[in-house]
C-alpha positions in Angstrom: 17.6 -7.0 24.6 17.9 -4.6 21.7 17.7 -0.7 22.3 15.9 0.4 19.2 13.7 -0.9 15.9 14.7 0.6 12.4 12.3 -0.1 9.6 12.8 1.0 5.6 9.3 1.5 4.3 8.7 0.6 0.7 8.6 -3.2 0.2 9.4 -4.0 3.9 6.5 -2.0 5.6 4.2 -2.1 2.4 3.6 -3.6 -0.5 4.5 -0.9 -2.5 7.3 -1.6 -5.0 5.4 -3.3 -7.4 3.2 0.1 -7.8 5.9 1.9 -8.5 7.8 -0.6 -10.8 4.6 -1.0 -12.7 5.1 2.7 -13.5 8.2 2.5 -15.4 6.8 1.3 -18.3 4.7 4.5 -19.1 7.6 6.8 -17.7 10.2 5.5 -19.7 7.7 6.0 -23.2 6.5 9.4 -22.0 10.5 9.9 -21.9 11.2 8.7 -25.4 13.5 6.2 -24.0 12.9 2.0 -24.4 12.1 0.4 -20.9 14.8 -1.6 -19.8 14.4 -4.4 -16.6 17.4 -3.3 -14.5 15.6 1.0 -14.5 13.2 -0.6 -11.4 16.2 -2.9 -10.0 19.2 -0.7 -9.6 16.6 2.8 -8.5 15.0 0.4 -5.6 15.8 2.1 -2.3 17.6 5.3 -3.5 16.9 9.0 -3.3 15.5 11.1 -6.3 19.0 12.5 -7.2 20.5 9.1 -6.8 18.3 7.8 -8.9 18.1 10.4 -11.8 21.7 9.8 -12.1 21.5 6.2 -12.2 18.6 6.7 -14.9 21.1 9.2 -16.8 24.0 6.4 -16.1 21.8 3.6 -17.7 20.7 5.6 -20.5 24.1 7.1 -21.6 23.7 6.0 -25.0 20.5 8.1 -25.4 20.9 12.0 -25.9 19.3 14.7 -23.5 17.6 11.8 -21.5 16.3 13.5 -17.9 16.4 11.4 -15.1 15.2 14.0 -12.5 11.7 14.4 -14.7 11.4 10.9 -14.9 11.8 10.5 -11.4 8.8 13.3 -10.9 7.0 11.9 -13.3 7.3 8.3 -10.9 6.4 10.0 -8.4 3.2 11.5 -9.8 2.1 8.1 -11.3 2.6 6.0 -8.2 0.8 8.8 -6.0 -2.2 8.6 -7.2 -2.3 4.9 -7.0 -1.2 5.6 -3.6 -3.4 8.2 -2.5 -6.8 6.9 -4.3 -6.2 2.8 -3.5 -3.3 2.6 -0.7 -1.2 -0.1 -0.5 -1.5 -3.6 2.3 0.7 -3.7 5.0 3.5 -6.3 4.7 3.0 -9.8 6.2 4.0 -9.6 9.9 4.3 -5.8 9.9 1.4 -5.2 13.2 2.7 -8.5 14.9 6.4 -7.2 15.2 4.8 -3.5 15.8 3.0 -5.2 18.4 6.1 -7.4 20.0 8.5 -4.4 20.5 5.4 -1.7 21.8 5.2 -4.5 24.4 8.7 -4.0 25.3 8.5 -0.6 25.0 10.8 -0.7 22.3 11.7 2.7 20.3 10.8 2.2 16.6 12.3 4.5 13.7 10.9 4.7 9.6 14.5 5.3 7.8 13.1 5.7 3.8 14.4 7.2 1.1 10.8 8.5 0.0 9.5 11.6 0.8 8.0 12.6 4.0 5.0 13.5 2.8 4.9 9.9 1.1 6.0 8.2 4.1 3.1 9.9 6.3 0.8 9.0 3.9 1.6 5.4 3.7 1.8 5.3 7.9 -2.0 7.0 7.8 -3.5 4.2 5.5 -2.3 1.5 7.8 -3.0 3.4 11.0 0.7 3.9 12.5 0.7 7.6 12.6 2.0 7.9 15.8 3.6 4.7 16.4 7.1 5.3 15.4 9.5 8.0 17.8 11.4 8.9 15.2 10.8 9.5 11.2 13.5 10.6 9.0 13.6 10.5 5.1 16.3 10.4 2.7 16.0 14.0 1.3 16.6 15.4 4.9 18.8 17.8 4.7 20.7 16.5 7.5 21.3 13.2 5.2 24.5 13.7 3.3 24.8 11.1 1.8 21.9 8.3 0.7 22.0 4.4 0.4 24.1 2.4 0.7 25.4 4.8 3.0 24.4 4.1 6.5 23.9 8.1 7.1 19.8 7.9 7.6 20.3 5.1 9.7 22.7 6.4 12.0 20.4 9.4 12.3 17.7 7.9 12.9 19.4 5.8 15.7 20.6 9.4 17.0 17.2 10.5 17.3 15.9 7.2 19.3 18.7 8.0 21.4 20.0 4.1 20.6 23.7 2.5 19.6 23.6 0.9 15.8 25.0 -2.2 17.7 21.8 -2.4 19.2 19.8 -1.4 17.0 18.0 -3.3 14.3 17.7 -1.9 11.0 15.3 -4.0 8.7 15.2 -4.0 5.4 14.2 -5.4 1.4 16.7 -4.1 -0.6 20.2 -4.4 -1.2 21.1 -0.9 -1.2 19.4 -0.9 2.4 21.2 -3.9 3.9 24.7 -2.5 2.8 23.8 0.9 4.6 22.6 -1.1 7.7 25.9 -3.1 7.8 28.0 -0.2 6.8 26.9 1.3 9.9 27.6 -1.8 12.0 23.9 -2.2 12.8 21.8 -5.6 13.2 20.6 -5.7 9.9 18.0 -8.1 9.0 16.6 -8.9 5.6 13.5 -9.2 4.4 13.6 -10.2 0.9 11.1 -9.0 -1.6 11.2 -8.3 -5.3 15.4 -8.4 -4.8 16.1 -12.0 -4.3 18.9 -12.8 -1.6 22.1 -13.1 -2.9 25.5 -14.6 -1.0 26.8 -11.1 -1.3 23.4 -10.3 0.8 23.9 -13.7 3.0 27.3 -12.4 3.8 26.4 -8.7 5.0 22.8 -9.4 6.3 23.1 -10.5 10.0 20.1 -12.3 10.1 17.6 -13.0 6.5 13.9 -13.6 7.5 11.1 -14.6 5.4 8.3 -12.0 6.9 8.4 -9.7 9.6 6.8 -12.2 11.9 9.1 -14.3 12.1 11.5 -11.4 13.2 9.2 -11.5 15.7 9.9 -14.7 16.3 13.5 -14.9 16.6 13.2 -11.9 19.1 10.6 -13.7 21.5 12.8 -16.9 21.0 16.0 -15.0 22.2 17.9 -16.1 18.9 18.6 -12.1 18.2 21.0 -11.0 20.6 22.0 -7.3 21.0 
């Protein structure tokens, strides 16, 4: 049986990355800059810093573009969406919940958003409380951000679990590196990133919902 449960939040736990992709359209013309496709692909799953440089790093050919406000800016869009309409849980989310509480199985929230953010996102769906451990990528504890497995490895130290135990479930590909990087059980759960063979080859298992990780745990066909 496994030891622990780590979960990324935004597009695994809730449905949330298509509020903040349908930000970047306004951000990027409040910033002077065109929108281009791949600002919402290669930011999914990173940190604020990391992805104000990766904004700076796609729009190199524009002069005295700021990633950091843009990020902020983001970040002010997609909170009051957010705060005002919340966001559904993903499919499978209370059923897997439900399968390791009745193990008594440690659960973690490893995210790259903000505390506040991540609290505010467990509130709406009435989790608060229901994870033993919470850590988010600005930490100051986290050195270095995704696809470095740094926030899952502390989050396993805080359940008190080994990563070769431990599940670590997540959407995006920055997200399943870190959780094979740091030799985890990493499960997939594609959702606006499509899986890839790069993804097949580093994922250790790729489920369609979080039921059926469920599933596969109940049916023995994860093994720790």
């Amino acid at each position: 049986m496994i030891q622990g449960a780590i979960f990324d939040m935004d597009g695994l736990m809730v449905d949330s990355e298509r509020v903040w992709c349908a930000q970047w359209p306004q951000v990027c013309e409040e910033a002077g800059v065109p929108y281009r496709p791949e600002v919402a692909d290669r930011t999914r799953g990173t940190t604020d810093e990391r992805g104000a440089e990766i904004l700076e790093e796609i729009y190199s050919d524009i002069k005295d573009v700021d990633g950091t406000q843009m990020i902020r800016r983001l970040h002010e869009l997609a909170g009051v969406v957010f705060r005002t309409q919340g966001v559904p849980a993903k499919p499978g989310l209370f059923e897997l919940m439900n399968y390791l509480g009745g193990w008594h199985i440690p659960c973690a929230v490893a995210s790259s958003s903000p505390l506040e953010l991540i609290h505010l996102h467990l509130g709406h769906l009435g989790l608060e409380g229901a994870y033993q451990a919470i850590v988010s990528g600005r930490d100051s504890g986290i050195a270095h951000s995704k696809p470095a497995p740094d926030i899952f490895l502390e989050a396993a130290r805080q359940l008190g679990v080994e990563p070769e135990r431990t599940l670590v479930l997540e959407d995006s590909y920055s997200g399943v590196k870190a959780g094979a990087a740091g030799h985890f059980i990493t499960i997939m759960v594609p959702d606006l990133s499509p899986v890839t063979d790069e993804m097949r080859g580093m994922a250790s298992y790729i489920c369609q919902d979080l039921a059926e990780v469920a599933d596969l745990l109940d049916q023995g066909f994860i093994d720790a």
